[in-house]
SERO-966293 format. One line per 3 residues: their letters; for each residue x, y, z of N, C-alpha, C. Coordinates in steps of 0.1 Angstrom, whole numbers, plus 2048, in hexadecimal, padded with zeros to 3 digits. Example, Ala and Ser with C-alpha at 12.3 -4.5 7.8 and 13.67 -1.06 7.14 Angstrom:
residues 2
AS> 884/7C7/84E/87B/7D3/84E/884/7DF/84E ~ 880/7EA/847/889/7F5/847/881/800/84F
END
This chain:
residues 313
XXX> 9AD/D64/362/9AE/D6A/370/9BB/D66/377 ~ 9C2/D57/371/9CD/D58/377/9CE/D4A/383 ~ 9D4/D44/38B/9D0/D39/392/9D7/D39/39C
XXX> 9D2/D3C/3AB/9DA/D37/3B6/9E2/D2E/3B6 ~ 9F3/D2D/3BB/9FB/D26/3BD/9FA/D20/3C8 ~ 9F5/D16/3CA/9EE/D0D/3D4/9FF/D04/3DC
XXX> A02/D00/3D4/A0B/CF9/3DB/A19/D01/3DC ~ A16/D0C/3D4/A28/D15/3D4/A24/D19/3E1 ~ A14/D22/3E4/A16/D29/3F0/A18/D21/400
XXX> A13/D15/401/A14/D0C/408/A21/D0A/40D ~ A2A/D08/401/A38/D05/406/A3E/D13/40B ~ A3E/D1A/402/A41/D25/408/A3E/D2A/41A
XXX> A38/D24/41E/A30/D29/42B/A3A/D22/433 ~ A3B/D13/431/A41/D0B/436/A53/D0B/435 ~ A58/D11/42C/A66/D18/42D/A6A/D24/433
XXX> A5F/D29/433/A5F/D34/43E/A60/D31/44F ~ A5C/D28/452/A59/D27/45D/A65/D1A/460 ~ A6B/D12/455/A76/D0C/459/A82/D13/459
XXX> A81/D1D/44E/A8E/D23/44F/A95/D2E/45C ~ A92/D2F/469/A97/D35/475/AA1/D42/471 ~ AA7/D3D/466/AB2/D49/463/AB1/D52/456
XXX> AA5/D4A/454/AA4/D57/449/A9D/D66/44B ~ A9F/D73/442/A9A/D7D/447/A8B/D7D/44D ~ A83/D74/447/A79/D7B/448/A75/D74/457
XXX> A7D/D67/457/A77/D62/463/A80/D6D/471 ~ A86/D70/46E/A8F/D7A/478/A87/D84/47E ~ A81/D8B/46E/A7B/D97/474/A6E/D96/47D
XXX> A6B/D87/47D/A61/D83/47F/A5E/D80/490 ~ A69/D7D/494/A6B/D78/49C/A62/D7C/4A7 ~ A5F/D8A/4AA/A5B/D92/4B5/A47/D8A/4B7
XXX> A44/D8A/4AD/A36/D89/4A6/A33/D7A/4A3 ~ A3D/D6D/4A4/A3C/D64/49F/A2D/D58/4A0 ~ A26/D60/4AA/A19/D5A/4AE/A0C/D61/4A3
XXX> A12/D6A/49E/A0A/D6F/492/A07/D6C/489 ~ A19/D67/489/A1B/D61/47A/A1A/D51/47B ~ A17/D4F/483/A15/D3B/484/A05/D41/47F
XXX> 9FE/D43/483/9EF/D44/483/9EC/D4E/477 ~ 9F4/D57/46E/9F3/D57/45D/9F7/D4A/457 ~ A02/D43/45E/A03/D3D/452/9FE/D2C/453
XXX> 9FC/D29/460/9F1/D20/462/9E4/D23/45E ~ 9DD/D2D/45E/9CF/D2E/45A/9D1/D2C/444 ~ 9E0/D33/440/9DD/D31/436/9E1/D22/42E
XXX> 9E7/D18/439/9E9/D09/432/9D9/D09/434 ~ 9D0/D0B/442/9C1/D04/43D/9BD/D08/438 ~ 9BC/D15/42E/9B4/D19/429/9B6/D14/418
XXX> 9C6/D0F/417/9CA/D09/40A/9C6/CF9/40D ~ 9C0/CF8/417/9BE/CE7/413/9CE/CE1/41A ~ 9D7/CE5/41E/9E2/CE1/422/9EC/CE2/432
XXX> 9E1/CE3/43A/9E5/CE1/44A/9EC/CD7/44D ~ 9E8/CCC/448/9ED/CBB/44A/9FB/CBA/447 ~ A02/CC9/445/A13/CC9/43B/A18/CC7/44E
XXX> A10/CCC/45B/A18/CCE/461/A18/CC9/46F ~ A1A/CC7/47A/A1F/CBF/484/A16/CC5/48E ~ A09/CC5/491/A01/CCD/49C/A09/CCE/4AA
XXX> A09/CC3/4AF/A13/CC0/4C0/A1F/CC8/4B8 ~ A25/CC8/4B5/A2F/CD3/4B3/A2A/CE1/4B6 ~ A23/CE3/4AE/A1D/CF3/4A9/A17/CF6/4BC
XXX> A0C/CEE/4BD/A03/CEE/4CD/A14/CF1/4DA ~ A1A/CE6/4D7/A27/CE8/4E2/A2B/CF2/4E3 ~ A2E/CFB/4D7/A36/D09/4D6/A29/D12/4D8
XXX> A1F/D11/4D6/A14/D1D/4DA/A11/D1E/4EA ~ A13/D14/4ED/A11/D10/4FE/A1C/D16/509 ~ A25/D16/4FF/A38/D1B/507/A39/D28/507
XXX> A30/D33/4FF/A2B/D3F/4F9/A24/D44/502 ~ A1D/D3B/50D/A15/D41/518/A17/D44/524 ~ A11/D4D/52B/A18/D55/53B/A10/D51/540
XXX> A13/D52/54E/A0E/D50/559/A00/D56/55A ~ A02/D65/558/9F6/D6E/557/9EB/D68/550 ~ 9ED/D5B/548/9E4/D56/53E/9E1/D5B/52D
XXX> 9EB/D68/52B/9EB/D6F/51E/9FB/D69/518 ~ 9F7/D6B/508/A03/D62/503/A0E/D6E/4F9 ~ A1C/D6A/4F7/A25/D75/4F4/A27/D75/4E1
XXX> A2B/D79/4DD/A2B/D74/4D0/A3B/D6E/4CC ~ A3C/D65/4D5/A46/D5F/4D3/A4E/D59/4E3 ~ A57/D50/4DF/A5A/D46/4F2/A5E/D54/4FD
XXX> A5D/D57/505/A64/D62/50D/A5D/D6E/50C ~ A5A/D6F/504/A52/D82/4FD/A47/D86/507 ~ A45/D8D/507/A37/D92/514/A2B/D92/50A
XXX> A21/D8C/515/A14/D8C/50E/A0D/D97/50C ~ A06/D92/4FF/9FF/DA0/4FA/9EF/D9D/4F5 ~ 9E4/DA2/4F5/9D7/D9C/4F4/9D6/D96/4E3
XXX> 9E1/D9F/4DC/9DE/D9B/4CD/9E8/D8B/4C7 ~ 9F1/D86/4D3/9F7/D7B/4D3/9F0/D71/4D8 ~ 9E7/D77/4E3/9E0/D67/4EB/9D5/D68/4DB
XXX> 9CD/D72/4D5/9C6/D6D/4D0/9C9/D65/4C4 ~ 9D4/D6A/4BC/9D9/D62/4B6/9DD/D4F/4BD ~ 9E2/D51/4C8/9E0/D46/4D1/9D5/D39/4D0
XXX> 9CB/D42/4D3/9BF/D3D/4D2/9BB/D3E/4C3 ~ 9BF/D43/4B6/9BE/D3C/4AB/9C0/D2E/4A7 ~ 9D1/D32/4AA/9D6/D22/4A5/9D2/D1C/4AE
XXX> 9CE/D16/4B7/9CC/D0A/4BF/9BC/D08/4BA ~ 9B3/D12/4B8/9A7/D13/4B1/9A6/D07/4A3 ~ 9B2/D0B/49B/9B1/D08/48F/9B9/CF7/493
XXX> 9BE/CF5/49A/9C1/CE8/49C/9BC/CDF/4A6 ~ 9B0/CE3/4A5/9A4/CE1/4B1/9AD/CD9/4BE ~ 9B7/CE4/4C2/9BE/CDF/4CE/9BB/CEA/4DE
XXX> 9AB/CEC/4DC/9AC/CF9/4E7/9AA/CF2/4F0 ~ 9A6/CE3/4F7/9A3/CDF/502/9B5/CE1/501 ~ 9C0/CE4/504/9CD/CE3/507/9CD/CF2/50F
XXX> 9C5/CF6/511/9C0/D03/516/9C0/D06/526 ~ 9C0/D0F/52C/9BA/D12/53C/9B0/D20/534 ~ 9A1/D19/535/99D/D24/52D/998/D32/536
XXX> 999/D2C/543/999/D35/54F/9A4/D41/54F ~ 9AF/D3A/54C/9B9/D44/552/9BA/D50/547 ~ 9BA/D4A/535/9B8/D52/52D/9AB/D5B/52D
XXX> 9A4/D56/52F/995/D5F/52B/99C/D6B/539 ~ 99A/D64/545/9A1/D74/552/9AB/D7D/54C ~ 9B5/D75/545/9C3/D7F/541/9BD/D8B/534
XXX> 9B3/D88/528/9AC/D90/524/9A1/D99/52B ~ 997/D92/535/98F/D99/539/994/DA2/544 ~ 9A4/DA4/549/9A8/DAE/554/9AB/DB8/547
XXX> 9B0/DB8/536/9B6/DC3/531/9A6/DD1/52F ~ 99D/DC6/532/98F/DD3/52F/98C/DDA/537 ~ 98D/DEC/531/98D/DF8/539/97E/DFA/53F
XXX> 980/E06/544/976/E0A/54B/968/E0D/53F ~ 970/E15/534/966/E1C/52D/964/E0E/51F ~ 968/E00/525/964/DFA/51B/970/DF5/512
XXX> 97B/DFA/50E/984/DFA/50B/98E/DED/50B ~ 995/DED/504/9A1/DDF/50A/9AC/DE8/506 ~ 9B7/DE4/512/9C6/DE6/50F/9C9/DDB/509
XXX> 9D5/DDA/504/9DE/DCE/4F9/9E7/DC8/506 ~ 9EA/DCA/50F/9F5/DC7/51E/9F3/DD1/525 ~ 9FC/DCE/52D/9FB/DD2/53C/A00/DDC/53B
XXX> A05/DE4/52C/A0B/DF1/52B/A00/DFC/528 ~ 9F5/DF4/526/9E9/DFF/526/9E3/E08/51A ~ 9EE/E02/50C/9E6/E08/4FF/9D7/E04/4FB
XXX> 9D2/E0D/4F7/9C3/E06/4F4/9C4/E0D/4E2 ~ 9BB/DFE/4DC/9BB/E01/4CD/9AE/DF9/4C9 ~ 9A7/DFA/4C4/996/DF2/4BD/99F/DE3/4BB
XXX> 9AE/DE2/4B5/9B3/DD5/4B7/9B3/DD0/4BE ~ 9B2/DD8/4CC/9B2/DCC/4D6/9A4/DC9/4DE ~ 99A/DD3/4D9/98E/DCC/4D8/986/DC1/4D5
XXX> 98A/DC2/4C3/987/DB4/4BC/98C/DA8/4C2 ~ 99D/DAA/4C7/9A4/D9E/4C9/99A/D97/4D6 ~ 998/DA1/4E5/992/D9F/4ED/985/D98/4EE
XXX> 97D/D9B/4E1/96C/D97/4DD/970/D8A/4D9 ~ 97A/D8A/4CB/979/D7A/4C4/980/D73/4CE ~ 98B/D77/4D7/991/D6B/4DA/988/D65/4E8
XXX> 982/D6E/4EC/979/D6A/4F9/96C/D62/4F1 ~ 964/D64/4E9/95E/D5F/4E1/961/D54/4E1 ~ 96E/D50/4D6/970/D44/4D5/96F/D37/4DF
XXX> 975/D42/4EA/977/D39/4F9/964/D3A/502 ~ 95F/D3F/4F7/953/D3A/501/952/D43/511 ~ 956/D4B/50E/959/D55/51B/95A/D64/519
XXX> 94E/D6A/512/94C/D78/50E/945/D7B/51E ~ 93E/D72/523/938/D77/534/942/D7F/53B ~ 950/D7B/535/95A/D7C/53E/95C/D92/541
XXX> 955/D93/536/955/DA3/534/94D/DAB/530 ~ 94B/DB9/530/93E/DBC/52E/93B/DC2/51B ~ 938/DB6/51B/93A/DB8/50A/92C/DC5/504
XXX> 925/DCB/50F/920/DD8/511/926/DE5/50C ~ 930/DE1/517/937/DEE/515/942/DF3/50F ~ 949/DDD/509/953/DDE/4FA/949/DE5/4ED
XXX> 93F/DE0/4EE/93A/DE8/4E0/939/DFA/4DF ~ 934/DF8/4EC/934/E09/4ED/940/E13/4E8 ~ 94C/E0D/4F0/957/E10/4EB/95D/E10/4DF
XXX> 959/E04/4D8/95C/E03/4C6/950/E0D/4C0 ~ 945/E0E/4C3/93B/E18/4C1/943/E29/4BD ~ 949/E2C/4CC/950/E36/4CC/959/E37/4C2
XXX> 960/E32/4BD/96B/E2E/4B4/965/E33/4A3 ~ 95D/E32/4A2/951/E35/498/94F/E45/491 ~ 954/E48/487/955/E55/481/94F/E54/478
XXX> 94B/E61/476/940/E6C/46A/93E/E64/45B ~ 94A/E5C/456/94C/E5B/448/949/E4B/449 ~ 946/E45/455/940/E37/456/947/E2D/45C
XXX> 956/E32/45A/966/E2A/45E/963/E2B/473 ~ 971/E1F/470/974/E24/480/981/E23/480 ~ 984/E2F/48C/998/E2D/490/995/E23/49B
XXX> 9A6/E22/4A1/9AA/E1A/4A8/9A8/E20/4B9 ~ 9A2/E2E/4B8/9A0/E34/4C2/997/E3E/4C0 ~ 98E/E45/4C8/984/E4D/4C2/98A/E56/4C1
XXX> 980/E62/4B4/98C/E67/4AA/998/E64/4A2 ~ 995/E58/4A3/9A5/E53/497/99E/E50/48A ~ 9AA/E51/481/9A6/E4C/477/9A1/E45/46F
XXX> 995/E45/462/98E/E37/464/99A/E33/459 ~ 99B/E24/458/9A6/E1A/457/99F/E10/455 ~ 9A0/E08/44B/99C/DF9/445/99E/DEF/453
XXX> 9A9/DF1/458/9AF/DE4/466/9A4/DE7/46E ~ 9A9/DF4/46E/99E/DF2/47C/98D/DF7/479 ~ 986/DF8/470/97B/DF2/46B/977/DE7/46D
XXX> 983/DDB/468/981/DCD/46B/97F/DCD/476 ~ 98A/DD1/485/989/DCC/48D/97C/DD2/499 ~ 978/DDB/491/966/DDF/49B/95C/DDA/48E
XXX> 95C/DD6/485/952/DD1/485/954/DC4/485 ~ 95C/DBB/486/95E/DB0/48C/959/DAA/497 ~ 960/DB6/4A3/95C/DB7/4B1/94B/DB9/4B0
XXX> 946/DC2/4AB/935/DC4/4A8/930/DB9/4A6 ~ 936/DB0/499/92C/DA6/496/92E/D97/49B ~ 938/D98/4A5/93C/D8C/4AE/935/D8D/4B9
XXX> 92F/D9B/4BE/92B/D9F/4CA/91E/DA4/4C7 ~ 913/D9E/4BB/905/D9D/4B6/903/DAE/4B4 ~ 90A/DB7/4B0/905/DC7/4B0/90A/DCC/4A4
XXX> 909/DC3/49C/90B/DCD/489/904/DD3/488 ~ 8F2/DD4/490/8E9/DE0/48B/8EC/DEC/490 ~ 8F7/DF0/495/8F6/DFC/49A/905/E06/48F
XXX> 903/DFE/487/90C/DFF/47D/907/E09/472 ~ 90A/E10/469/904/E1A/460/90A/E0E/453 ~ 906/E07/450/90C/DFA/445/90D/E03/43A
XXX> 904/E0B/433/905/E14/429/913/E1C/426 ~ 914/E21/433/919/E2E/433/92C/E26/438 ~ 92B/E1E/43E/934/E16/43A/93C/E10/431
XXX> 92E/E05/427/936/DFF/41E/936/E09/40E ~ 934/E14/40F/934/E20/408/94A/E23/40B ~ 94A/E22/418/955/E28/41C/963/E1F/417
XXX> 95B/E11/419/962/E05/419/966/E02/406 ~ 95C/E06/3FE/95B/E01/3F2/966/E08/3EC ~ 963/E15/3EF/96B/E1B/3E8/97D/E1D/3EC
XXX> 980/E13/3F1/98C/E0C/3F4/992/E05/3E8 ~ 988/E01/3E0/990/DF9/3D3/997/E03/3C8 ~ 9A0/E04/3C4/9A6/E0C/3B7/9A7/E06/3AA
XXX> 9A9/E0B/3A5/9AC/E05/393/9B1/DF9/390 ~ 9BB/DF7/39C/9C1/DE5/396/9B6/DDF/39A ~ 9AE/DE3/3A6/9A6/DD7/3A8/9A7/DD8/3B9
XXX> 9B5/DD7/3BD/9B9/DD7/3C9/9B3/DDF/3D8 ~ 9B4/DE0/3E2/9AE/DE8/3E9/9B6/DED/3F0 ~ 9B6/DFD/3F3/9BE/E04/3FC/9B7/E04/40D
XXX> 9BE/E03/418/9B8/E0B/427/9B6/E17/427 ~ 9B6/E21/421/9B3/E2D/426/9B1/E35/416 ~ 9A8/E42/416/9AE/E48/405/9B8/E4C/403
XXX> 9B9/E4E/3F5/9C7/E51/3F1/9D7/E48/3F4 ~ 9D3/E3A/3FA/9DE/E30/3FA/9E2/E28/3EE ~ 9EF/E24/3F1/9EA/E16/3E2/9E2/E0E/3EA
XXX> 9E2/E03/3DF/9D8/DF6/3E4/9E3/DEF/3EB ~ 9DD/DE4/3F1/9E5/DD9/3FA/9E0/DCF/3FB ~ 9E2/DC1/3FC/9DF/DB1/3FB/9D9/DB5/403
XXX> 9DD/DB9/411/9D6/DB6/41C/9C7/DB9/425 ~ 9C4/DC5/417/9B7/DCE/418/9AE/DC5/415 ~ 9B5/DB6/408/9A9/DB4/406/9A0/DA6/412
XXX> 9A8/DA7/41A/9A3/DA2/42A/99A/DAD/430 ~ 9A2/DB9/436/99C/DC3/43B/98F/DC4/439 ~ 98F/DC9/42E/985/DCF/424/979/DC5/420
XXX> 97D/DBD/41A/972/DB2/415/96E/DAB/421 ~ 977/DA8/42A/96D/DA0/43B/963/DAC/43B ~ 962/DB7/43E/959/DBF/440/951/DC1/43B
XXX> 950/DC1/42C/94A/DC4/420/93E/DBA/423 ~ 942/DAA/429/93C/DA2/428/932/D9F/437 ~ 93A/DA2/441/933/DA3/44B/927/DB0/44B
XXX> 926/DB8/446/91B/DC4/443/915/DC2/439 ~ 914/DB7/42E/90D/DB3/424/910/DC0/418 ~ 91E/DC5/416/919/DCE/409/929/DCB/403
XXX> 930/DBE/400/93A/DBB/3FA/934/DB8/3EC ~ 927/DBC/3E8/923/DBE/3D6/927/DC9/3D1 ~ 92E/DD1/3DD/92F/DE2/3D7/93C/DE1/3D2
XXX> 944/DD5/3CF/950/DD6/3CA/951/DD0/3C1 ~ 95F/DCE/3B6/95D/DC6/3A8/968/DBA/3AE ~ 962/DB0/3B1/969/D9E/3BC/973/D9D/3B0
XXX> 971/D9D/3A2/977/D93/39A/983/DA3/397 ~ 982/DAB/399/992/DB5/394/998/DB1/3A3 ~ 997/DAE/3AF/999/DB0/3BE/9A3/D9B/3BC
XXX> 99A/D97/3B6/99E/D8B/3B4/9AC/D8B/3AC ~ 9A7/D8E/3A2/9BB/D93/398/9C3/D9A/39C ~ 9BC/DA4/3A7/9CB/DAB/3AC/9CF/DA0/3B7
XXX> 9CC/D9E/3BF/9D3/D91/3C7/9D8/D85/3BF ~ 9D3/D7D/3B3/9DC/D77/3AE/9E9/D7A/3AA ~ 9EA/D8A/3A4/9F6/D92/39D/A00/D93/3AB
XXX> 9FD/D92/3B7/A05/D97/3C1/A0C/D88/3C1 ~ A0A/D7D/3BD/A14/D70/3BF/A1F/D6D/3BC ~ A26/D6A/3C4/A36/D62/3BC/A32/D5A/3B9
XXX> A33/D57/3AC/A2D/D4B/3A3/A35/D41/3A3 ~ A49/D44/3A3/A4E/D3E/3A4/A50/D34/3B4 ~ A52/D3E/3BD/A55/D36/3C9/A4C/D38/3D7
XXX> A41/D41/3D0/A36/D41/3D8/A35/D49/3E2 ~ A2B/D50/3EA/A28/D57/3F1/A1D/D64/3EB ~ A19/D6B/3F6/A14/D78/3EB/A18/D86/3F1
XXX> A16/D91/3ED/A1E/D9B/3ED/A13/DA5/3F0 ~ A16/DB3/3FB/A0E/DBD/3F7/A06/DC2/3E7 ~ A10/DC1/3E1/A0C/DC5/3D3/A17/DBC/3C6
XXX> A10/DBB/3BA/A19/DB5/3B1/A26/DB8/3AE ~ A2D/DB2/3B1/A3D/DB3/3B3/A46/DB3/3B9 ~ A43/DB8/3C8/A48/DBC/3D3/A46/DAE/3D8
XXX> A52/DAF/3E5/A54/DA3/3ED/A48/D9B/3F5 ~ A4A/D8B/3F3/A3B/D85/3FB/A3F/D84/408 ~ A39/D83/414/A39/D7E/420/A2B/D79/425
XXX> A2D/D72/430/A1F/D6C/434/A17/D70/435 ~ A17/D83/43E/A0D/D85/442/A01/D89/431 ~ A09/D8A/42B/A04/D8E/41C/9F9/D86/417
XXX> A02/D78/417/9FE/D6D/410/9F3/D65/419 ~ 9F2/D64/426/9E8/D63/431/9DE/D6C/427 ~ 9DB/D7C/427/9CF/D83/427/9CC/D84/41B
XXX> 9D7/D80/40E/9D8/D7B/400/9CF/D6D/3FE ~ 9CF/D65/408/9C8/D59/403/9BB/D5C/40A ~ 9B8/D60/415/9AE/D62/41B/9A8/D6D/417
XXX> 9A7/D76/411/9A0/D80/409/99E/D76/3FB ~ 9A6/D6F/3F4/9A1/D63/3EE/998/D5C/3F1 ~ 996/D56/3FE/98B/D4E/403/97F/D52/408
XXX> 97E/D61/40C/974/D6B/408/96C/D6D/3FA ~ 975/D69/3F1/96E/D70/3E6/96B/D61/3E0 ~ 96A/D56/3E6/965/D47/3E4/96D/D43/3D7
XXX> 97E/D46/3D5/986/D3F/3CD/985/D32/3CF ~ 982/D28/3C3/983/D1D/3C0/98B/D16/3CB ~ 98D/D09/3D4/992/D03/3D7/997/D08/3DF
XXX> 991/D12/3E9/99A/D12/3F7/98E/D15/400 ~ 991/D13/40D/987/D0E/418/981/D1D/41C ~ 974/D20/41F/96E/D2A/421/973/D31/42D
XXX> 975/D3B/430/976/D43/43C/970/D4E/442 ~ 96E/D4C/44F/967/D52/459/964/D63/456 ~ 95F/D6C/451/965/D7D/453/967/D85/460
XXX> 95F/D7D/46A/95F/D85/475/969/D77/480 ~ 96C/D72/47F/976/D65/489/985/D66/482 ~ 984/D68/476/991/D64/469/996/D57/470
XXX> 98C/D50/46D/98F/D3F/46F/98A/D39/464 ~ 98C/D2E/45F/988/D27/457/976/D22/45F ~ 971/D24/454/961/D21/45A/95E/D14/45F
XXX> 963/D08/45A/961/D00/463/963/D00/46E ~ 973/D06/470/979/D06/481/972/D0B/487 ~ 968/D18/484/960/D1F/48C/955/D19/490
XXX> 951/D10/486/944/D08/485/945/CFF/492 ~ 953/CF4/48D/953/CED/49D/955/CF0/4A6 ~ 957/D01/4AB/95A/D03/4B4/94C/D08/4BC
XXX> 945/D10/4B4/931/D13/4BA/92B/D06/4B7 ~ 92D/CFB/4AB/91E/CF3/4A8/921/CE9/4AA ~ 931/CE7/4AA/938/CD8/4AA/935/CD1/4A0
X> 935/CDA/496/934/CCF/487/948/CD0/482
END
């Protein structure tokens, strides 16, 4: 079957984020709160967080934040609900949230929720089921879903809900693996997976996998590393991830590795970047690969972090 590069991908993460001038960190730039929080979640999920400097990482997430209480995806950038949440990952995973005003964040979230239930992503007023989920987990985490009427968030992801089991990103949209994840996420963070057609779903969801093994978002795509996050969180939060074959889903994500210098890749051969190798290892730790730390399907936290953060284990 092949063997995760445990310590190539590790370094790899960590040259990425020293290197300032290289492409990928460039392109990166706009999103960089995204990419701390793929590629921090994937040193813990490799057993290898301890490679890095927390009060560093905490200082620069803290410099990232507005006034408004929502954070930018990078120093200067304007905040956006899918940067604080990220936000509120990394400081999650480095159990640094008392560094928090949990007041001012949970308000800066709870002002983006619309009338009909809805979240905008800013103050510019797009609404997407992404910024639903972000809204549910990251208030969640903060212990402050009161803050909103998580009534009439479901209703809204409810709406989002089409004929063939999927959901778009807006009612009538497309159904889409992302945003599948991110309503039923939101559902099962917010206790309402029964109102879910789980059949008629993970019917829709299964047949996502193709021949290599791999899994596509939508039909008639290729496959993509990243589906097998998408897809398999879901699979797993609705109890019907048996409807797939784990061990072909397993070798296509090994085949997506730079074996030499690490990272993983949409598909085998093509270039690695984090966000890859993030949903590359963590679709790994979905499918309970040997030696790496369990993760959350509905938080995408490492299960402990989640643990001490409701049980304080």
């Amino acid at each position: 079957m092949g063997e995760l590069e445990v310590d190539k991908h590790a370094r790899y993460i960590l040259s990425v984020e020293k290197d300032k001038d290289s492409f990928e960190s460039v392109v990166m730039e706009h999103l960089r709160m995204n990419g701390g929080y793929w590629g921090l979640t994937t040193l813990d999920l490799l057993g290898k967080l301890q490679t890095i400097d927390p009060d560093e990482v905490v200082s620069w997430v803290m410099e990232c934040q507005h006034e408004s209480g929502g954070f930018g995806g990078n120093i200067g950038h304007d905040p956006h609900i899918l940067y604080t949440l990220s936000a509120v990952q990394i400081l999650a995973l480095l159990d640094r949230l008392d560094v928090l005003n949990i007041e001012t964040v949970s308000n800066y979230i709870a002002r983006l929720q619309n009338e009909d239930g809805s979240f905008s992503g800013d103050m510019w007023g797009e609404v997407d089921t992404r910024f639903s989920y972000a809204a549910i987990c990251c208030l969640s985490l903060l212990n402050c879903l009161d803050k909103i009427s998580v009534e009439n968030a479901v209703r809204y992801v409810l709406s989002c809900k089409n004929m063939d089991g999927g959901f778009g990103c807006t009612p009538g949209g497309e159904s889409h693996a992302g945003q599948i994840f991110c309503c039923v996420g939101a559902l099962a963070i917010a206790g309402s997976l029964h109102l879910i057609d789980r059949d008629l779903l993970g019917w829709w969801l299964c047949e996502r996998q193709v021949k290599s093994g791999g899994l596509n978002g939508r039909p008639e795509k290729l496959p993509d590393v990243c589906y097998s996050w998408w897809v398999l969180s879901s699979l797993i939060m609705i109890d019907r991830v048996h409807w797939i074959d784990k061990e072909k889903l397993v070798r296509f994500i090994l085949d997506c590795q730079d074996k030499e210098n690490g990272g993983i890749s949409d598909r085998p051969d093509d270039a690695v970047d984090v966000f890859h190798t993030y949903f590359g290892v963590a679709g790994l730790s979905l499918l309970e690969y040997p030696g790496l730390k369990a993760i959350d399907p509905a938080y995408a936290l490492p299960v402990d972090v989640v643990n001490r953060i409701f049980i304080g284990k």
